[in-house]
C-alpha positions as a LaTeX table, in Angstrom:
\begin{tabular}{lrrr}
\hline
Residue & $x$ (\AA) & $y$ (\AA) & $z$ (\AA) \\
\hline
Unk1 & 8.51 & $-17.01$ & $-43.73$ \\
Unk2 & 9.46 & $-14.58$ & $-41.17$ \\
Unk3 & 9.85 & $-15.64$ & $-37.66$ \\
Unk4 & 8.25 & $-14.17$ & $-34.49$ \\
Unk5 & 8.27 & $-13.26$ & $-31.00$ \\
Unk6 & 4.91 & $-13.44$ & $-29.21$ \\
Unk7 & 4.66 & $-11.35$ & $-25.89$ \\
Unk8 & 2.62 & $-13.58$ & $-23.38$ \\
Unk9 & 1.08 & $-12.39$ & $-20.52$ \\
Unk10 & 0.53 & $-14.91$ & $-17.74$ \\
Unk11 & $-1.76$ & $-14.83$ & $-14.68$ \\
Unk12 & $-1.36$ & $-12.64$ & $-11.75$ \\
Unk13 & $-2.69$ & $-15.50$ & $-9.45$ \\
Unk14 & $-2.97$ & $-19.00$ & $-9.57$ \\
Unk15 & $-5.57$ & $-20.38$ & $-12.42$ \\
Unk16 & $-6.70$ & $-21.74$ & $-15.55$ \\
Unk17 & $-5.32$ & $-19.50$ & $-18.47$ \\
Unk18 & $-8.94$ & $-19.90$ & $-19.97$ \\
Unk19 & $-9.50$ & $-17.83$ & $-17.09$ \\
Unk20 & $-8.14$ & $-14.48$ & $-18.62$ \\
Unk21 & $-6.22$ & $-15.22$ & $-21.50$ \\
Unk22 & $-8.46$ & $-14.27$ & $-24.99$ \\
Unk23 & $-8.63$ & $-17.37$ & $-26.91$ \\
Unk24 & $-6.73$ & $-16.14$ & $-29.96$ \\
Unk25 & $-3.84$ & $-15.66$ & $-27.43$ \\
Unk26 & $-4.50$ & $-19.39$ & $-26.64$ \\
Unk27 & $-4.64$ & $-20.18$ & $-29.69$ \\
Unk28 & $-1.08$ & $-18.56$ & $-30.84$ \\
Unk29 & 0.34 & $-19.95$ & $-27.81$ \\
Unk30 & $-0.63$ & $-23.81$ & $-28.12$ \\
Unk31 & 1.03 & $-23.03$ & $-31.62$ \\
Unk32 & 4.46 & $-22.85$ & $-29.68$ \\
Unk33 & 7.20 & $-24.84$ & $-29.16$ \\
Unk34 & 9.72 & $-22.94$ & $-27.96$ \\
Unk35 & 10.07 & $-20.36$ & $-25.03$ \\
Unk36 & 11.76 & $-17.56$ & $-22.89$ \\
Unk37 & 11.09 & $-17.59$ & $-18.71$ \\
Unk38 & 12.45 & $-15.86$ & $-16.01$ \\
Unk39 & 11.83 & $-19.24$ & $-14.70$ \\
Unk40 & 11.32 & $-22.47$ & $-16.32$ \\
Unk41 & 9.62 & $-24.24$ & $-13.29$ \\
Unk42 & 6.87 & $-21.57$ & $-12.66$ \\
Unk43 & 6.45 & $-20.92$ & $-16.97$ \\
Unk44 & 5.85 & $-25.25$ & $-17.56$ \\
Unk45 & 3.62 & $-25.00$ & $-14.32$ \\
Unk46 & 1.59 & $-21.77$ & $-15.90$ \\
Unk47 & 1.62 & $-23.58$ & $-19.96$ \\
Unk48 & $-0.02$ & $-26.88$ & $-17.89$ \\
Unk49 & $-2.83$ & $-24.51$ & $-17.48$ \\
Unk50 & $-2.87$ & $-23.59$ & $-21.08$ \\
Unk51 & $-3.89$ & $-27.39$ & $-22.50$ \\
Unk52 & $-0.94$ & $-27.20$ & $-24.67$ \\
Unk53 & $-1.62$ & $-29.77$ & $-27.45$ \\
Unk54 & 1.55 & $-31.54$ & $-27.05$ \\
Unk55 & 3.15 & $-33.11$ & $-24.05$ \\
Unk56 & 5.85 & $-30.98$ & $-21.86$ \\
Unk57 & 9.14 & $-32.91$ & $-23.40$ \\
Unk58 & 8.05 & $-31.22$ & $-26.62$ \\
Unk59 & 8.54 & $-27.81$ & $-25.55$ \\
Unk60 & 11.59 & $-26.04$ & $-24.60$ \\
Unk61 & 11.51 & $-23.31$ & $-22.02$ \\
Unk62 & 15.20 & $-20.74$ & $-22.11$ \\
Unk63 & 16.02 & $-19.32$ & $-18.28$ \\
Unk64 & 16.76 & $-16.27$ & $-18.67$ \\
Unk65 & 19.78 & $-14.75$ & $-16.50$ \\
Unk66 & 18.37 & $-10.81$ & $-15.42$ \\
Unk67 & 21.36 & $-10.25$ & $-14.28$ \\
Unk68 & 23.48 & $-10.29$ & $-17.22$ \\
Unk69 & 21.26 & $-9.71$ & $-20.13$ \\
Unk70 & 23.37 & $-8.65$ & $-22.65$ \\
Unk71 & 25.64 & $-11.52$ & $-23.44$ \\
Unk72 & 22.72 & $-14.25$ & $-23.75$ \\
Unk73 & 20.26 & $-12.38$ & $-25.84$ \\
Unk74 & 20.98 & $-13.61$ & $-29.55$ \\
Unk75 & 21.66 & $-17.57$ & $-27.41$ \\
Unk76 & 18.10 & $-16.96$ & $-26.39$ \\
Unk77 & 16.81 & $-16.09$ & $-29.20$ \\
Unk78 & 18.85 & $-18.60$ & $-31.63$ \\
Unk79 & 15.24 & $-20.83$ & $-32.09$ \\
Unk80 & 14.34 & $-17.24$ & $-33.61$ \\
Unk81 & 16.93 & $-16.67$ & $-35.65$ \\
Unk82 & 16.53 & $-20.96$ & $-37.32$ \\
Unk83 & 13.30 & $-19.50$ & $-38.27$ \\
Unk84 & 10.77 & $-20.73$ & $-35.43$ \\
Unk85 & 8.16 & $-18.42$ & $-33.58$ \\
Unk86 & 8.85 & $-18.41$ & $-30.09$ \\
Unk87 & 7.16 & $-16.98$ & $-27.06$ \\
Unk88 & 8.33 & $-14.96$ & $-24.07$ \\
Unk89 & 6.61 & $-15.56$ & $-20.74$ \\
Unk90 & 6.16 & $-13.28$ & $-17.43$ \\
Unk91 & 6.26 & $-14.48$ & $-14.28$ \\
Unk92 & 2.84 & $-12.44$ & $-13.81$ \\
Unk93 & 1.54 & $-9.84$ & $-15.94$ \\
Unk94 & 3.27 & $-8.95$ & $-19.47$ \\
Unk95 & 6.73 & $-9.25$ & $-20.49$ \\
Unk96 & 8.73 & $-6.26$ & $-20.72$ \\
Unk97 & 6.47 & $-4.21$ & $-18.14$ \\
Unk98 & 7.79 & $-4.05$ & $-14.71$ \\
Unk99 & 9.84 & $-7.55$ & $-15.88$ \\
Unk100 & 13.34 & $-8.25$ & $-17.18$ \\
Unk101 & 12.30 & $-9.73$ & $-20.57$ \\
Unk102 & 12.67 & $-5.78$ & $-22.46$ \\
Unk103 & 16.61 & $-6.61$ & $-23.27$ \\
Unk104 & 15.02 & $-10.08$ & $-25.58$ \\
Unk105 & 12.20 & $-7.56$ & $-26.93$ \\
Unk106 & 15.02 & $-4.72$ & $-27.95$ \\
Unk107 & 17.37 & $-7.68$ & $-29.41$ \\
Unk108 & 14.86 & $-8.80$ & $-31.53$ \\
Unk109 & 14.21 & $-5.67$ & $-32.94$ \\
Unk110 & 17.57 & $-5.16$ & $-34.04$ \\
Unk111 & 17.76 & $-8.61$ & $-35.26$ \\
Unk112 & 14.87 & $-7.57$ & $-37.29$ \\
Unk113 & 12.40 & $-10.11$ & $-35.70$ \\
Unk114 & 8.77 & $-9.36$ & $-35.93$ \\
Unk115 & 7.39 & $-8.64$ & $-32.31$ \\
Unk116 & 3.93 & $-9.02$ & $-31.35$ \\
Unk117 & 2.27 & $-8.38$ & $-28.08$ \\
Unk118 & $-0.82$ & $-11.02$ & $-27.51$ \\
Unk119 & $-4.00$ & $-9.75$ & $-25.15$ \\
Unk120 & $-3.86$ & $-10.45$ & $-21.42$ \\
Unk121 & $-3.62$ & $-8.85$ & $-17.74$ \\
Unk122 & $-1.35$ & $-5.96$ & $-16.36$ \\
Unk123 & $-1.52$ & $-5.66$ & $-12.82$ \\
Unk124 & $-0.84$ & $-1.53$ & $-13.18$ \\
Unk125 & $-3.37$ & $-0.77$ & $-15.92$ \\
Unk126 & $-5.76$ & $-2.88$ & $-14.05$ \\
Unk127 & $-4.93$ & $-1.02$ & $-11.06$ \\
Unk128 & $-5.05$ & 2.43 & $-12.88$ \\
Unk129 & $-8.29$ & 2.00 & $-14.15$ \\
Unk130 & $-9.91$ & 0.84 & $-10.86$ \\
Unk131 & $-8.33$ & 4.02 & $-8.86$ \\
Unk132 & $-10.10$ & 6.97 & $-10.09$ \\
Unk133 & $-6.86$ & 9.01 & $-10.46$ \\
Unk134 & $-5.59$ & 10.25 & $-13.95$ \\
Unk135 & $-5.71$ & 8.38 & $-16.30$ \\
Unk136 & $-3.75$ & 10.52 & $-18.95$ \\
Unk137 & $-0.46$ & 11.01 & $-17.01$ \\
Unk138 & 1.17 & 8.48 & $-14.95$ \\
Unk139 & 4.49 & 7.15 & $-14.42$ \\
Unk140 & 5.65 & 3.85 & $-12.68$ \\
Unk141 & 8.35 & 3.79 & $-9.92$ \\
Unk142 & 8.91 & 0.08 & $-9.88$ \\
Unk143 & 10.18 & $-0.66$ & $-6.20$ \\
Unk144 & 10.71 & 1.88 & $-3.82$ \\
Unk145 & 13.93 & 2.26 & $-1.61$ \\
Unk146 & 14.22 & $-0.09$ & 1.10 \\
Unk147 & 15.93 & 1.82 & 3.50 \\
Unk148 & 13.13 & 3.90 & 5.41 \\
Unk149 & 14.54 & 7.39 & 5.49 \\
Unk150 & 15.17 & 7.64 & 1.72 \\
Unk151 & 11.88 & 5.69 & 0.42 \\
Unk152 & 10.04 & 8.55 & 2.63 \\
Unk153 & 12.22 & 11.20 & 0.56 \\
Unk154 & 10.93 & 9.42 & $-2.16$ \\
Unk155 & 7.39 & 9.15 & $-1.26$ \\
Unk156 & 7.57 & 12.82 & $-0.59$ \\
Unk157 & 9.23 & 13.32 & $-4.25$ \\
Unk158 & 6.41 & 11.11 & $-5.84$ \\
Unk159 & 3.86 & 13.49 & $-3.83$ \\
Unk160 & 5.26 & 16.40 & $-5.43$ \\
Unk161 & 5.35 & 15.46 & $-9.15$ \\
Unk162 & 1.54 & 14.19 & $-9.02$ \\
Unk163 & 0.81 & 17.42 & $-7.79$ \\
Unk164 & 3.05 & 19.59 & $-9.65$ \\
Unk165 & 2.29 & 17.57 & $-13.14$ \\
Unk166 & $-1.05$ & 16.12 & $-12.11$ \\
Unk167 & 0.50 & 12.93 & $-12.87$ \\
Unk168 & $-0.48$ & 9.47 & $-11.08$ \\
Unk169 & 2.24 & 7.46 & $-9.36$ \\
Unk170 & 2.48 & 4.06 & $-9.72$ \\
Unk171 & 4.70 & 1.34 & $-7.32$ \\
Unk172 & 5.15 & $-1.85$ & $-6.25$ \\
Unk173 & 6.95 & $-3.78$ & $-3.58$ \\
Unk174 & 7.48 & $-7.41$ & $-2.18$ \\
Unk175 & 4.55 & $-8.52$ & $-0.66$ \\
Unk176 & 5.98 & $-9.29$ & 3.05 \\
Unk177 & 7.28 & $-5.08$ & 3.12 \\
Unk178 & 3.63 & $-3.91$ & 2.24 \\
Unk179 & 2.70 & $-3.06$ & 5.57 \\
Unk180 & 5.70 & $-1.12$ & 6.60 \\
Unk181 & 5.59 & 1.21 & 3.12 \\
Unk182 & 1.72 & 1.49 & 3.92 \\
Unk183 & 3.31 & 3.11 & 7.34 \\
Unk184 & 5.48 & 5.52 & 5.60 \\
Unk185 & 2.87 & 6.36 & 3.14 \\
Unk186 & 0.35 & 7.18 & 5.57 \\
Unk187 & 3.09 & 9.21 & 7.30 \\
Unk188 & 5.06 & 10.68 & 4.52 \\
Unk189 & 1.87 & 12.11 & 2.45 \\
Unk190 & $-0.46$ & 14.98 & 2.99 \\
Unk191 & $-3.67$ & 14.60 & 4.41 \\
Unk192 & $-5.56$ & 15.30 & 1.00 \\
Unk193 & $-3.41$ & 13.30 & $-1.29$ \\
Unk194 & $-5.50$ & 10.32 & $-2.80$ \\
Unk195 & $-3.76$ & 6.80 & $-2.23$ \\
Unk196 & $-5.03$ & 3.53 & $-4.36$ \\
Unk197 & $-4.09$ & 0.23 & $-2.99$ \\
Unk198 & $-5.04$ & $-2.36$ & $-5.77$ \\
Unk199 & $-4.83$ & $-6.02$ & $-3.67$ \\
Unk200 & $-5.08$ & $-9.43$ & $-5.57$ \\
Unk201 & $-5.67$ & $-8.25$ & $-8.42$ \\
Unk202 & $-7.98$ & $-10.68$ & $-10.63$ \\
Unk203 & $-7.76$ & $-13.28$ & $-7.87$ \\
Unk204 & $-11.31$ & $-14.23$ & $-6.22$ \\
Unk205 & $-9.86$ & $-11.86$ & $-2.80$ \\
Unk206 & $-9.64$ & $-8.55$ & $-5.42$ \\
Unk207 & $-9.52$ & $-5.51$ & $-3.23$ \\
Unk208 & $-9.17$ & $-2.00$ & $-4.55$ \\
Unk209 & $-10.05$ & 1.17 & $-2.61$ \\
Unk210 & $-9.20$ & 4.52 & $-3.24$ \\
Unk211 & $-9.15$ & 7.30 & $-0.27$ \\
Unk212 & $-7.09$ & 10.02 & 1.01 \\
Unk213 & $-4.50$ & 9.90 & 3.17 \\
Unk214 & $-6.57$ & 11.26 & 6.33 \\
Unk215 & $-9.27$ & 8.63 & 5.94 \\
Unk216 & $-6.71$ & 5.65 & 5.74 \\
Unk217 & $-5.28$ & 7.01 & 8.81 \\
Unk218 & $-8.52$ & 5.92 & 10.47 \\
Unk219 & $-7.93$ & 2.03 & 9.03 \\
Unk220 & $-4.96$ & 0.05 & 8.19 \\
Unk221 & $-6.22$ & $-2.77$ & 5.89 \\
Unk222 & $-4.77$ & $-6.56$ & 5.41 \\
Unk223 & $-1.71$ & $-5.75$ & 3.57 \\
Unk224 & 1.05 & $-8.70$ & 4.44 \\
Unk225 & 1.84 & $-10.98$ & 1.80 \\
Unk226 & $-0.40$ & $-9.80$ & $-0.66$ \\
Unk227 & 0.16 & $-8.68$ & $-4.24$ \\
Unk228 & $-0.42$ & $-5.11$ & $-4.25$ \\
Unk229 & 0.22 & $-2.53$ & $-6.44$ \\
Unk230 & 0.28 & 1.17 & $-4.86$ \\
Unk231 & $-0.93$ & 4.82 & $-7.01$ \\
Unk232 & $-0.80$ & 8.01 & $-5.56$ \\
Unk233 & $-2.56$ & 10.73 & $-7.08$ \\
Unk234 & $-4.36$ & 14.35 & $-6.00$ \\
\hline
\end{tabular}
């Protein structure tokens, strides 16, 4: 029988997995033994809040190396290749969006390995669908640049293309720099451009609020150290 890779998406916050996770993608993963983490300490922390049905020595957990992807696939993967299903974990969210894991999902496929993606949060559709900016076209950015006179040549860039292609811009950043690119965004946009800041997503503190750029002048909300993921739109 065919082996396969299950896509698994983990929390965005701290809690049970019964929390958010559907329970056929419980189900599939208690059926696991073996798995790929960008970090084993955080993934056996996240699959004690799974109620595996086996005891943590029975389950191995890869580390993945982001840095050098392409000479550690197929060792990743060799449970895979023996013939036993095996699951790839986020550190928040789902693998292979706005995560390293893609290079294990693209070596599988030429491996011929069956893929599947299992049910479970995504901090930018989440935050997509709570903004009230188009929903048909929209492109993610992943982090901005750090230094502060080229991420406001790229703010001013993403401004552009949402208006020009009436496309919603997605971004992230570290939580600790939120305040400062709220700065340059308030700064570096037009007056009537829309901006979505999506806080805590799923976590009992949730914030999302939509405005434009001349009404958050008149606030500056509780940014620092929080999980945030940033949309621009018209």
């Amino acid at each position: 029988m065919q082996s396969t890779l299950y896509l698994i998406p983990s929390s965005l916050g701290s809690s049970q997995a019964s929390d958010y996770l559907p329970e056929k993608t419980l189900a599939t993963l208690r059926s696991l033994r073996h798995f790929i983490a960008e970090n084993a300490k955080t993934a056996r922390a996240f699959l004690k809040t799974c109620d595996m049905p086996c005891p943590q020595s029975d389950l191995t957990v890869a580390e993945l190396d982001k840095h050098d992807p392409a000479q550690q696939a197929e060792a990743l993967l060799a449970p895979l290749i023996a013939g036993n299903d095996m699951g790839v974990l986020s550190e928040a969210g789902c693998p292979g969006v706005a995560d390293p894991g893609a290079f294990l999902v693209a070596a599988a496929h030429r491996l011929g390995i069956r893929v599947v993606p299992l049910v479970g949060p995504s901090s930018l559709l989440l935050a997509l669908m709570a903004s009230g900016l188009e929903g048909q076209r929209f492109c993610f950015h992943g982090y901005l640049p750090i230094d502060r006179a080229e991420r406001i040549k790229r703010i001013q860039k993403l401004e552009e293309s949402a208006r020009q292609r009436k496309e919603t811009q997605l971004f992230i950043e570290t939580p600790y720099r939120n305040e400062s690119l709220f700065t340059d965004l308030v700064n570096g946009l037009g007056g009537e451009t829309r901006l979505c800041l999506a806080l805590d997503l799923t976590m009992p503190n949730e914030h999302i609020q939509t405005l434009r750029i001349r009404d958050w002048e008149k606030q500056k909300p509780s940014l620092n150290k929080r999980p945030c993921v940033f949309l621009i739109g018209m």
